[in-house]
KETI-174839 format. One record per residue (C-alpha): x, y, z; chain; residue in one letter. Coordinates in pm, 1 decimal, padded with zeros to 6 digits. Example, Ala and Ser with C-alpha at 12.3 -4.5 7.8 and 13.67 -1.06 7.14 Angstrom:
BEGIN
@px=01230.0 py=-00450.0 pz=00780.0 cadena=A residuo=a
@px=01367.0 py=-00106.0 pz=00714.0 cadena=A residuo=s
end
This chain:
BEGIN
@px=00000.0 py=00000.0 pz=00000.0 cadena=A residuo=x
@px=00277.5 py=00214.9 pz=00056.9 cadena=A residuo=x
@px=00394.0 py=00212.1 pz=-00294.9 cadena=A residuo=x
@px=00049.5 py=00327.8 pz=-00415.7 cadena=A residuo=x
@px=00092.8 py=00597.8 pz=-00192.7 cadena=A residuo=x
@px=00387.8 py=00755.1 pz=-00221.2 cadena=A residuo=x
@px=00289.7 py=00754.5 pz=-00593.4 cadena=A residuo=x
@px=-00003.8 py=00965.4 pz=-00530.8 cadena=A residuo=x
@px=00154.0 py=01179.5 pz=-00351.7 cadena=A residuo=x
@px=00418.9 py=01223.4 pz=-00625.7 cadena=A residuo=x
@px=00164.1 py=01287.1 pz=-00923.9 cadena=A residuo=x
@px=-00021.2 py=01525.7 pz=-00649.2 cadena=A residuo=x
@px=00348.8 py=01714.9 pz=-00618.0 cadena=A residuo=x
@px=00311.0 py=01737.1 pz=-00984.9 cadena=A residuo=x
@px=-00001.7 py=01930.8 pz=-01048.3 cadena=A residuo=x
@px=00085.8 py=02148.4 pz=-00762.8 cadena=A residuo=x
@px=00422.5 py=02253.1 pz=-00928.8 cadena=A residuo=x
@px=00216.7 py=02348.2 pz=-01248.5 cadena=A residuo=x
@px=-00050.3 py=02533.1 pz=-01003.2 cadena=A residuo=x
@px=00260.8 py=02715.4 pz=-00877.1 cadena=A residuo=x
@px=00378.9 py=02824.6 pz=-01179.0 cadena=A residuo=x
@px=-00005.3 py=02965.9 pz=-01326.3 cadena=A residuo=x
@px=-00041.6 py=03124.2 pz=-00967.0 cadena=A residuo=x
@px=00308.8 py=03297.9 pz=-01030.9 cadena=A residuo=x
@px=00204.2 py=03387.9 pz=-01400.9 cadena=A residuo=x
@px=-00126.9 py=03528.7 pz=-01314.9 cadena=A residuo=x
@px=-00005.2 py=03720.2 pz=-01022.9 cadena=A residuo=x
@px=00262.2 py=03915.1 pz=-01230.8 cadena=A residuo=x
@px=-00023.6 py=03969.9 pz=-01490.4 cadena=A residuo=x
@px=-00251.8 py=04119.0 pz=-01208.5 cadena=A residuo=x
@px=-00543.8 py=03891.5 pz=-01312.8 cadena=A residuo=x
@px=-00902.7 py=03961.6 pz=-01145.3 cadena=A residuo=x
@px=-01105.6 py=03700.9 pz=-00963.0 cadena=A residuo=x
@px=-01066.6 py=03352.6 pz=-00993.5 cadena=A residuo=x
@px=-00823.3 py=03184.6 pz=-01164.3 cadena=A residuo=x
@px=-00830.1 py=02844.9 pz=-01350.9 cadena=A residuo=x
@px=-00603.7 py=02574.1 pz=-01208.1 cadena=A residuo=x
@px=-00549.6 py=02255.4 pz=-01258.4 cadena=A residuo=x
@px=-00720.3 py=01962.1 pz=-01054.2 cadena=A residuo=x
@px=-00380.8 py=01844.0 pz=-00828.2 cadena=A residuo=x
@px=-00587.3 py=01466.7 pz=-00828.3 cadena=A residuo=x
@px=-00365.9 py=01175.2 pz=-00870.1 cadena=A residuo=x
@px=-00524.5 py=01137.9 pz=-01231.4 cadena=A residuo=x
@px=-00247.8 py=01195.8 pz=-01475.4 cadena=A residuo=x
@px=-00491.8 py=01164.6 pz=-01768.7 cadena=A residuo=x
@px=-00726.5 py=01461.5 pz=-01541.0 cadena=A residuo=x
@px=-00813.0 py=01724.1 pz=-01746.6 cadena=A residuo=x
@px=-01081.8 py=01925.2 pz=-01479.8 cadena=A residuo=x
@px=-01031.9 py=02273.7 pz=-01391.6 cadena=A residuo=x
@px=-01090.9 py=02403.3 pz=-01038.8 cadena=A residuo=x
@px=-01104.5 py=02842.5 pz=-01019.4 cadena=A residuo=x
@px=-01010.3 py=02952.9 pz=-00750.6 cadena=A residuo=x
@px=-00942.2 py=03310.3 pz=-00600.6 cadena=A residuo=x
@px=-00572.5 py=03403.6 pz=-00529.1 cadena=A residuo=x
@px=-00743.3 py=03390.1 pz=-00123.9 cadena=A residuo=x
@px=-00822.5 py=03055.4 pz=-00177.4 cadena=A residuo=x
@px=-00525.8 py=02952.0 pz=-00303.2 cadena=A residuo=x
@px=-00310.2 py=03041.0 pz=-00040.5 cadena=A residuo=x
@px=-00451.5 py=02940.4 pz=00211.9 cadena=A residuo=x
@px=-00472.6 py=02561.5 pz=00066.6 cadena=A residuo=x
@px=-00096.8 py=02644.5 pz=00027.6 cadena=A residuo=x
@px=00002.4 py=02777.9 pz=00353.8 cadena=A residuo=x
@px=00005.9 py=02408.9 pz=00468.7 cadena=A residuo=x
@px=00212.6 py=02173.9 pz=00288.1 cadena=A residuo=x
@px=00017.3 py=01850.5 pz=00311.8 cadena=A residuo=x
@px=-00298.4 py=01973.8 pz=00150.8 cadena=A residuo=x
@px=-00444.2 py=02009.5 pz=-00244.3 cadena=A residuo=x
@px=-00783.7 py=02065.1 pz=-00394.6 cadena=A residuo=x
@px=-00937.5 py=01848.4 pz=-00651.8 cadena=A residuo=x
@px=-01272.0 py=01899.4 pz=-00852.2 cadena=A residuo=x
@px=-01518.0 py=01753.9 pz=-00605.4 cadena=A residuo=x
@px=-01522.0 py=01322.3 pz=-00638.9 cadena=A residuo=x
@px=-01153.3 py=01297.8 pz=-00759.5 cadena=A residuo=x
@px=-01047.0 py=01272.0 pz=-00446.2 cadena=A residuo=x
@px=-01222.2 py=00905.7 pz=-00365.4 cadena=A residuo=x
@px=-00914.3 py=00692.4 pz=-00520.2 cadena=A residuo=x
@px=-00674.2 py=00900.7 pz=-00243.1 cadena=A residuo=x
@px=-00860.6 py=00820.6 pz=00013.5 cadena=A residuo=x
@px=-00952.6 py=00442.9 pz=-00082.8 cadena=A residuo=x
@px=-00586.0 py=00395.4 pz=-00049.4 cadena=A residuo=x
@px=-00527.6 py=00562.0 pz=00243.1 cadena=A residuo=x
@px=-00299.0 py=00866.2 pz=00135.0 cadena=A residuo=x
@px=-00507.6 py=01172.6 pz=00193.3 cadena=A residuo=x
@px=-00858.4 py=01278.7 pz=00426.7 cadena=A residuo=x
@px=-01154.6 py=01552.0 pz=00336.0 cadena=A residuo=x
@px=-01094.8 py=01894.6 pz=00482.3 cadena=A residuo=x
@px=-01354.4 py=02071.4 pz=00308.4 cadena=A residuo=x
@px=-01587.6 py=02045.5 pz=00004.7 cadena=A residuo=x
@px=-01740.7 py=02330.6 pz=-00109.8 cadena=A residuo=x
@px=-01943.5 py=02324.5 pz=-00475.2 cadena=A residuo=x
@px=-01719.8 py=02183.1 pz=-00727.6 cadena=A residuo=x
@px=-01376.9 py=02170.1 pz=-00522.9 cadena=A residuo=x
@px=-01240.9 py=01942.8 pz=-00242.8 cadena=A residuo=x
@px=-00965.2 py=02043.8 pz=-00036.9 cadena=A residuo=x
@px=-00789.7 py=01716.2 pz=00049.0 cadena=A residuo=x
@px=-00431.6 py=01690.0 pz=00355.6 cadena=A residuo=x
@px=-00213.6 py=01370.9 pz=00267.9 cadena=A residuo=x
@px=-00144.3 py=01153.7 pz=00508.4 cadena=A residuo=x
@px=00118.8 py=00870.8 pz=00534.9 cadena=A residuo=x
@px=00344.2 py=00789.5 pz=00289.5 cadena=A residuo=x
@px=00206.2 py=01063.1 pz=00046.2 cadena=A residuo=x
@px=00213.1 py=01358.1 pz=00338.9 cadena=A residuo=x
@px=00575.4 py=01270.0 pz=00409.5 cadena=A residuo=x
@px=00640.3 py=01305.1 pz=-00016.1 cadena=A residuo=x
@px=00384.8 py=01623.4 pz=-00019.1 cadena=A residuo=x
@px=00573.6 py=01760.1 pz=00252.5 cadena=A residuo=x
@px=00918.3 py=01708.9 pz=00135.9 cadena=A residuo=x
@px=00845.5 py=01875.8 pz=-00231.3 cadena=A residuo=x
@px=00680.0 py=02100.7 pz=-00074.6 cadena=A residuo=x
@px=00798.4 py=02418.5 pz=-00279.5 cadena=A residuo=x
@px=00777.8 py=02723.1 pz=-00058.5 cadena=A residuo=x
@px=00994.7 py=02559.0 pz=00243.5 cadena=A residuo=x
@px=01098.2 py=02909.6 pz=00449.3 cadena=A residuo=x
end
């Protein structure tokens, strides 16, 4: 089970290095409102976009262990054991991994101080 974990918590790193990179991008370009990420679900084949305001964003990313997902992409993560449900609101699901995939999450993480 371990394996299965630590790779979702390695495609999760993934999508949250691309969701770095468009937060960056709109930033410099001062966008308004919400902005169009990527869903960070294990999926690699996951095409769903979850908008989100820059507010939202940061606060998912003040804490290393935690992603979002468009809402019922997170039930594979948590089948296996490598994440729990912190919030669902509408289309998005804020998920923490746990385990295997927290100690991965948290070791990418990309904003270490």
């Amino acid at each position: 089970m371990s394996d299965r974990q630590e790779e979702i918590g390695e495609a999760q790193v993934t999508f949250r290095n691309a969701n770095e990179t468009i937060q960056a991008s709109a930033d410099s370009a001062a966008i308004l409102g919400n902005v169009p990420f990527v869903c960070e679900c294990p999926n690699s084949d996951c095409t769903e976009i979850v908008r989100l305001s820059f507010d939202q964003y940061e606060a998912i990313r003040q804490h290393p262990t935690r992603f979002f997902n468009h809402t019922g992409h997170e039930q594979s993560s948590v089948e296996a054991g490598a994440e729990r449900i912190v919030a669902v609101a509408d289309q998005l699901t804020v998920v923490e991994k746990v385990g295997v995939a927290g100690e991965v999450a948290a070791e990418a993480y990309p904003r270490r101080s």
